[in-house]
N, C-alpha and C positions, 0 to 999 in steps of 0.2 A: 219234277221235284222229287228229290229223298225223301223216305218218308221209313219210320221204325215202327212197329205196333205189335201189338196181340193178331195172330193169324186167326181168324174167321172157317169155321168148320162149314160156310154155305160159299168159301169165296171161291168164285166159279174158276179162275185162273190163278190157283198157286202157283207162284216163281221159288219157292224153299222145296227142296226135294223132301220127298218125303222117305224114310231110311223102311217105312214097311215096305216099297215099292223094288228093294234088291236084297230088302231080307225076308222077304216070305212076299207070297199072291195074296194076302191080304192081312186088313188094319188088325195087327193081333192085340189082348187085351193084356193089360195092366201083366198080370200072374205069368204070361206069357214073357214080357220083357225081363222080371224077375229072374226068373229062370235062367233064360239068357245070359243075363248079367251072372247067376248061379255059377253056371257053365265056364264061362270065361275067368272068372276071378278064381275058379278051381283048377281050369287050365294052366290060365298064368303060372299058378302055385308049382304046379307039376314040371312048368316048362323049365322056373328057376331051379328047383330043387337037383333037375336033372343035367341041368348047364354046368351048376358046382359042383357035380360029383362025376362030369362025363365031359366037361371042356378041358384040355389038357395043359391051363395057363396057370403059370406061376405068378407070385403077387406080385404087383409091380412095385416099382418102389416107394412110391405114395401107400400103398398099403401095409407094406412093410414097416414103412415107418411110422404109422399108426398103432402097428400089431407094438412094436417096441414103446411105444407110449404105455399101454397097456399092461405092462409090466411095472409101468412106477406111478402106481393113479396118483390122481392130483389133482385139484380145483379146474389149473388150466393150464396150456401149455403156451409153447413161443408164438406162435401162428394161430391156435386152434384154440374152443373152448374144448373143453375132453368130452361130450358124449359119444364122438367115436371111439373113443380107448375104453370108458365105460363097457359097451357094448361087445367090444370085440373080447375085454377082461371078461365079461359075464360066461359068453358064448364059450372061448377055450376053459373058462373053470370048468362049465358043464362038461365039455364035452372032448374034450385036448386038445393041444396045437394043433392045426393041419390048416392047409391050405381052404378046404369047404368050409371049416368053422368058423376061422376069420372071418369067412364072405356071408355067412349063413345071415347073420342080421342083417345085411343089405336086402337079401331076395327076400326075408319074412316083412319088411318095414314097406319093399318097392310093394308086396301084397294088401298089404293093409291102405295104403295110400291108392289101391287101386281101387278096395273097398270104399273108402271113404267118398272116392270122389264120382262113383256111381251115386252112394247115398246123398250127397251133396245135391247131385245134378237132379237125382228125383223129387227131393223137397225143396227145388226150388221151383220148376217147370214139371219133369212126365219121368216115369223109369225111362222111356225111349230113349227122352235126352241122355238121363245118366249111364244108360248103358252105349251109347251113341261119345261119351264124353269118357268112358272107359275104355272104350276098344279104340280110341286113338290114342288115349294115352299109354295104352298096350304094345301100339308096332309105332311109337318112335325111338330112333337110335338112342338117343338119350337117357329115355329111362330103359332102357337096356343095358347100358353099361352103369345108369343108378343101379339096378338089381343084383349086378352082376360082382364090380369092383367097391370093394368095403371101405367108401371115403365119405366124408362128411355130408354128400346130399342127400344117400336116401334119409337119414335120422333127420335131415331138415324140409325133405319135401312131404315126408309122412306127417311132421309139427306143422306144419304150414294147412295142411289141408284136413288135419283135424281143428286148427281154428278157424278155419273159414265156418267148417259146419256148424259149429258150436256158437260162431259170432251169428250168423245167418237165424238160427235158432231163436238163437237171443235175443234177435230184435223184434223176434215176431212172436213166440209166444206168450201167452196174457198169464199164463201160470206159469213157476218152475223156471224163470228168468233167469235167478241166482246161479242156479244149479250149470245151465249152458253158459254162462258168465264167468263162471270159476270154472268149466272145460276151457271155455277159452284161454283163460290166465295163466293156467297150467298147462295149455299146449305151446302158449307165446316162450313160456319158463325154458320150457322140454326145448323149442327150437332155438333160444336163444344159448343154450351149452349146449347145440352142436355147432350154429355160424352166427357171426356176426350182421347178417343178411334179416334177421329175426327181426330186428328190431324194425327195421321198415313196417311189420306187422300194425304196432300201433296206431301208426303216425299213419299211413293209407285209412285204417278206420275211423280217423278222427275226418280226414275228409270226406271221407263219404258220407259222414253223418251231416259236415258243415253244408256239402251240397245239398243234400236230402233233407226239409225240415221238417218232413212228415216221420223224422225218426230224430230230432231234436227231445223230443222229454226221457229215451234213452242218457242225456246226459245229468237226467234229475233223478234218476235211480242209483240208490248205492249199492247196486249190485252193478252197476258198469264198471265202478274204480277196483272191481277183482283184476281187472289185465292190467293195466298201470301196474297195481301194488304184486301183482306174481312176476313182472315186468321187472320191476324195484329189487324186490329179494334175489331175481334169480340173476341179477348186476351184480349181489353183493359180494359171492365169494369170487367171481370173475375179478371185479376191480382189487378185492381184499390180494389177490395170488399177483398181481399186474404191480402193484401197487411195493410190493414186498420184492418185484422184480426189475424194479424202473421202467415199469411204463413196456415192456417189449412188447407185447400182443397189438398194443396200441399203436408201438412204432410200427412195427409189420404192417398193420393195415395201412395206415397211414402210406408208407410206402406204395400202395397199389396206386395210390393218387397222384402220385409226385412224377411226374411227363415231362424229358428232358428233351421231347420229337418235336423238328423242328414244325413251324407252321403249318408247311405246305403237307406236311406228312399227315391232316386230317381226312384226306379223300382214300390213302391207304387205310389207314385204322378203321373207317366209317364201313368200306368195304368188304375188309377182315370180319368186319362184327356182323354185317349183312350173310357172310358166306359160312362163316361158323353156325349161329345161329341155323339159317336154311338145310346145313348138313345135317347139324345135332336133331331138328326136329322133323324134317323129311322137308325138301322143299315145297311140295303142294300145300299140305298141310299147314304148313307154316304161313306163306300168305293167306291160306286161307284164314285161319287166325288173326291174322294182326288186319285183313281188311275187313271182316266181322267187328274186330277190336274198333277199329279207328272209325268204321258206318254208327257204331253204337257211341260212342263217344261224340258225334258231330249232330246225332241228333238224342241226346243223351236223355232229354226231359219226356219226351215220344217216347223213349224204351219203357218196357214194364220195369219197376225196382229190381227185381232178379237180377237183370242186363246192366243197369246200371251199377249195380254191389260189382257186378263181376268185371265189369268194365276198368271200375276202380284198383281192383287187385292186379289186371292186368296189362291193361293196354299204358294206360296211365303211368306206373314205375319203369314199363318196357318204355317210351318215348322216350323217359327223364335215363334210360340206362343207354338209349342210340345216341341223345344229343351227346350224352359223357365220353363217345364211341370216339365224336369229334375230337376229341381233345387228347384221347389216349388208347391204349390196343385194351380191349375188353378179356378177361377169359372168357370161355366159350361158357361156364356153368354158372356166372354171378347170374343171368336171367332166369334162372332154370325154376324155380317158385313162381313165377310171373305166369306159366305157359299152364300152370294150373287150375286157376280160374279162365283164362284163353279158351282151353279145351270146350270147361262145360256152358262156357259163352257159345263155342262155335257150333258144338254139340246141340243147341238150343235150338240157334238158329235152324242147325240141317234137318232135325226133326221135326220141325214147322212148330216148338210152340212160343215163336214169336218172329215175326216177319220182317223183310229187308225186302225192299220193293223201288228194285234198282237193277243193272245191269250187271253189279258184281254180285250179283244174289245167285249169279252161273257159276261163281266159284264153290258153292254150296254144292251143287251138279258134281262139280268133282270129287267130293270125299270119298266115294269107293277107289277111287282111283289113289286121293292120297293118301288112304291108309295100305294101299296095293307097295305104293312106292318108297313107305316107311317099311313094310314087310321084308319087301324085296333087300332093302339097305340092312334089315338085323338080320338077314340069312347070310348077306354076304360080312358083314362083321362076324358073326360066328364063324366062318369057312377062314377068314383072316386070323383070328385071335386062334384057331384049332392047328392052322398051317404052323404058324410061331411059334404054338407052344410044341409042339413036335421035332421041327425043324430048325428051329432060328431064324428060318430063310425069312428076310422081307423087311424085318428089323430095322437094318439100316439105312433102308430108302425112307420106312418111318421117322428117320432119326433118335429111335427111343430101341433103351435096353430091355427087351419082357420076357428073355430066356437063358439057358445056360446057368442058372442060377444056384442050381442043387450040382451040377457039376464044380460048378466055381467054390461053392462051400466048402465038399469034397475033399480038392485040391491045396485051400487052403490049409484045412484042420492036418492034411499029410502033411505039411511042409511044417506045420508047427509042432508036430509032434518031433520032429528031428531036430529040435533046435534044441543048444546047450540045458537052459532051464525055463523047458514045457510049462512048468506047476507057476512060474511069476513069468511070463511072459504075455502081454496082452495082444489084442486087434486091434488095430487101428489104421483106417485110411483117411483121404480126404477127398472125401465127396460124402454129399447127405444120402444118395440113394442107394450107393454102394455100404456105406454102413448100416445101413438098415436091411438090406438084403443079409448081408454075413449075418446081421443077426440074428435073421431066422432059420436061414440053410446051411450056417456051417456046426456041423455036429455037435450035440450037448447046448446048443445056442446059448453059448457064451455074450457076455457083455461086449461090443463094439464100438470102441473112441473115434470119433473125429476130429482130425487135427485142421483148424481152421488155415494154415500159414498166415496168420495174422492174429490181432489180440480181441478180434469183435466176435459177440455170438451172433451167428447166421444160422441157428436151429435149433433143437429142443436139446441137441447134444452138447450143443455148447452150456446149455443153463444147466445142468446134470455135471456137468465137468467144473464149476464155478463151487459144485458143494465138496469140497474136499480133494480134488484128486489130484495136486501138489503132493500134498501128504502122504494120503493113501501109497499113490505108486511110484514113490520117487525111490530109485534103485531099482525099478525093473525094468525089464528089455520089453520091445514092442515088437512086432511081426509087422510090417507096415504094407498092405496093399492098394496098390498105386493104377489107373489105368492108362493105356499106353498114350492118350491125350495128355496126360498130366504132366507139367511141368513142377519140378520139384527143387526149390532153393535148399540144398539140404547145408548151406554154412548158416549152422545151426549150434548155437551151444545148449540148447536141451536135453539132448542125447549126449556121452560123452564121445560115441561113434554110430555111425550108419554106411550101411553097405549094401550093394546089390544081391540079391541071390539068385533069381533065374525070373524068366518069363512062365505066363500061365496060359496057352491058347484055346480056350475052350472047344473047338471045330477048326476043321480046315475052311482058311478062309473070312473066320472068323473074329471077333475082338479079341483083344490080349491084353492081358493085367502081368503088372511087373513086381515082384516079391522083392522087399526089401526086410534085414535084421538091422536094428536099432536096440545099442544096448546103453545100460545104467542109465535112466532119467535122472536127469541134475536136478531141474527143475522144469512148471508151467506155470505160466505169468498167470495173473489172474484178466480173464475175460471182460470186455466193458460191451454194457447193454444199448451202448449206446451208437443206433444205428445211423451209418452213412448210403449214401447212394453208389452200389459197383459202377467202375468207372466202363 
């Protein structure tokens, strides 16, 4: 029979490894694991700080097109709530455009989150756990590339696991309630304008309370309704900017939902999510996680409360995110908060202070190993992301553009200086990631239109183009960069001419973008927010 409980310090035959037995010859004390954790979350610090000033990668386009968010702050955007623009805005005021400042709040936020969730894992079980629950969350790929690339998870994995603490807190001390109640409310706020992912925050708290009714009179304190109502406010200018915009952030989401795959395509998508997931967080690792998850969950009421809180935040939204897997292709990062509480669950488990006394309790055995095989995967993701940014070489088997980009700017802004009249001639391509790259790498980082060929906005450029820019530039020529995929309907009466002007091959061997002059705007129709499904 399963069976979950508190480990027993006389139990003659531990099956839970114990993490003093391959980190030191013996049970070190409390100060000692401190330390450690000391160590490692300074490490971390030093590793990021030197990745963004010594990895040779250009921003990819998703980051680009964040850095350009940034330039016209706002409540919210098409896709996004704005605390990444916030952030990346703060960081360049300080400190100027460059490619490490963009990225700079990623690696200080992936640090903090690593902080956090040592302290987490000690106030709820041992420092062993939380530093046991930090150095996994250290060598997986995942939060690697949270650290690294400046996109909406690290500011939401940092808000997530400051309210875990702050909720865990909350429930337990008998003084100063309020005080942990309002951390939480304001980190539910902080994670809800950076993802939409936030709000799951409440709604898992509410069940764990409905199961747990030894923490039932938490719902007769009016210090609990601080996360609701910071919950509430921090909706308000989101909906207030949605709402002034028809609804797009809402359609956008919406959109993740809507699966036009047939039936039978559920054993692909199921599989996709099984193999994304196993890459992003190392595969050992990873089951080892969700069979901790799922052992604790089956004997849920035998766990200590710890195991259970954490079971709640993880295993529990992962199930409800794989059965979703059925029905449609998952991204790889909507789980990525989930694996948070995961960690300091499995972290508990490996350092013996709460037992699984079963056959999979061997996967526990394995954690040296799986954090060997998370280590292994972010050396060789560094080695790939250093070869690219150097090279370009590899790219294309990727199928993703992450080089050439300050050449391609370069090229551009030469070509534009040669044209009739430089001083009224804009950029504009059509693709969202290309114009976000021009807008950072092509010299003087001019403003960057996208021309949707059609009348719907598909991005933040489209609702920016919807304020004026009929008016504004109508009589100017445009510099139109096209890439060599693109097919281009140019019987067009917007322009009152368009013409080729040469190709742009960044390397031998390499992609090639195609330069076109479009002159006199007649006119631009106005944009409808109202989104259909690409056929």
């Amino acid at each position: 029979m399963l069976d979950i409980g508190y480990s027993h310090p006389l139990n003659p035959e531990p099956l839970i490894l114990d993490p003093s037995t391959w980190l030191s010859a013996h049970a070190p004390h409390d100060l000692v694991w401190r330390r450690r954790a000391l160590l490692l979350i300074a490490g971390a610090a030093v590793f990021r700080l030197l990745c963004l000033l010594l990895v040779p990668m250009q921003l990819v386009p998703d980051e680009a097109y964040y850095w350009d968010w940034s330039r016209q702050l706002a409540w919210c955007y098409y896709s996004k709530p704005p605390m990444v623009a916030w952030l990346i805005a703060g960081a360049t005021h300080l400190l100027g455009t460059a490619e490490w400042s963009v990225r700079l709040p990623a690696a200080l936020l992936n640090v903090v989150t690593l902080g956090l969730l040592y302290l987490l894992g000690a106030a709820m079980f041992s420092r062993a756990a939380g530093f046991c629950a930090a150095l996994a969350f250290v060598v997986t790929p995942a939060t690697f590339a949270a650290g690294f690339f400046m996109t909406i998870d690290a500011p939401l994995l940092c808000a997530w696991s400051l309210a875990l603490l702050c909720t865990w807190h909350a429930l337990h001390c008998t003084r100063g309630a309020a005080g942990w109640w309002l951390g939480a409310g304001l980190a539910v706020a902080a994670g809800i304008f950076s993802k939409q992912m936030m709000l799951l925050f409440p709604l898992l708290l509410l069940i764990f309370i409905a199961l747990n009714r030894a923490y039932w009179p938490a719902l007769r304190r009016a210090s609990f309704y601080l996360v609701p109502l910071c919950t509430a406010l921090a909706l308000v200018p989101l909906l207030w900017w949605n709402a002034q915009h028809d609804w797009v952030m809402l359609q956008h989401t919406a959109g993740h939902f809507q699966s036009t795959r047939p039936w039978y395509a559920f054993c692909l998508s199921w599989l996709h999510f099984i193999g994304t997931q196993a890459g992003m967080i190392s595969p050992l690792l990873w089951l080892l996680l969700v069979a901790v998850g799922l052992l604790t969950l089956r004997h849920y009421y035998a766990a200590p409360p710890a195991a259970r809180f954490l079971a709640v935040f993880s295993i529990v939204p992962l199930a409800g995110i794989m059965l979703l897997s059925l029905r449609q292709r998952i991204l790889p990062n909507w789980p990525a908060v989930f694996y948070l509480a995961g960690c300091i669950l499995a972290a508990a488990a490996v350092s013996g202070a709460f037992a699984i006394r079963t056959r999979a309790a061997l996967l526990a055995r394995a954690f040296p190993w799986a954090l060997a095989v998370g280590a292994v995967e972010i050396t060789g993701t560094l080695l790939v992301v250093a070869v690219i940014g150097l090279t370009g070489w590899g790219e294309r088997l990727l199928e993703k553009e992450l080089s050439g980009w300050r050449t391609l700017g370069a090229a551009v802004h030469a070509a534009a200086q040669t044209l009739p009249k430089p001083a009224t001639t804009m950029l504009m391509t059509f693709d969202r990631g290309l114009t976000a790259e021009l807008a950072f790498y092509v010299p003087g980082r001019p403003q960057v239109y996208h021309w949707t060929l059609d009348i719907v906005v598909w991005s933040q450029y489209g609702v920016w183009m919807n304020q004026g820019f009929d008016q504004d530039k109508r009589g100017w020529d445009a510099l139109l960069v096209a890439s060599e995929r693109q097919r281009l309907p140019f019987e067009t009466n917007r322009f009152a001419r368009v013409e080729f002007l040469r190709d742009i091959r960044l390397a031998e061997g390499s992609r090639v973008y195609k330069l076109y002059h479009a002159t006199n705007l007649r006119h631009w129709p106005a944009l409808q927010y109202r989104l259909h499904p690409r056929p």
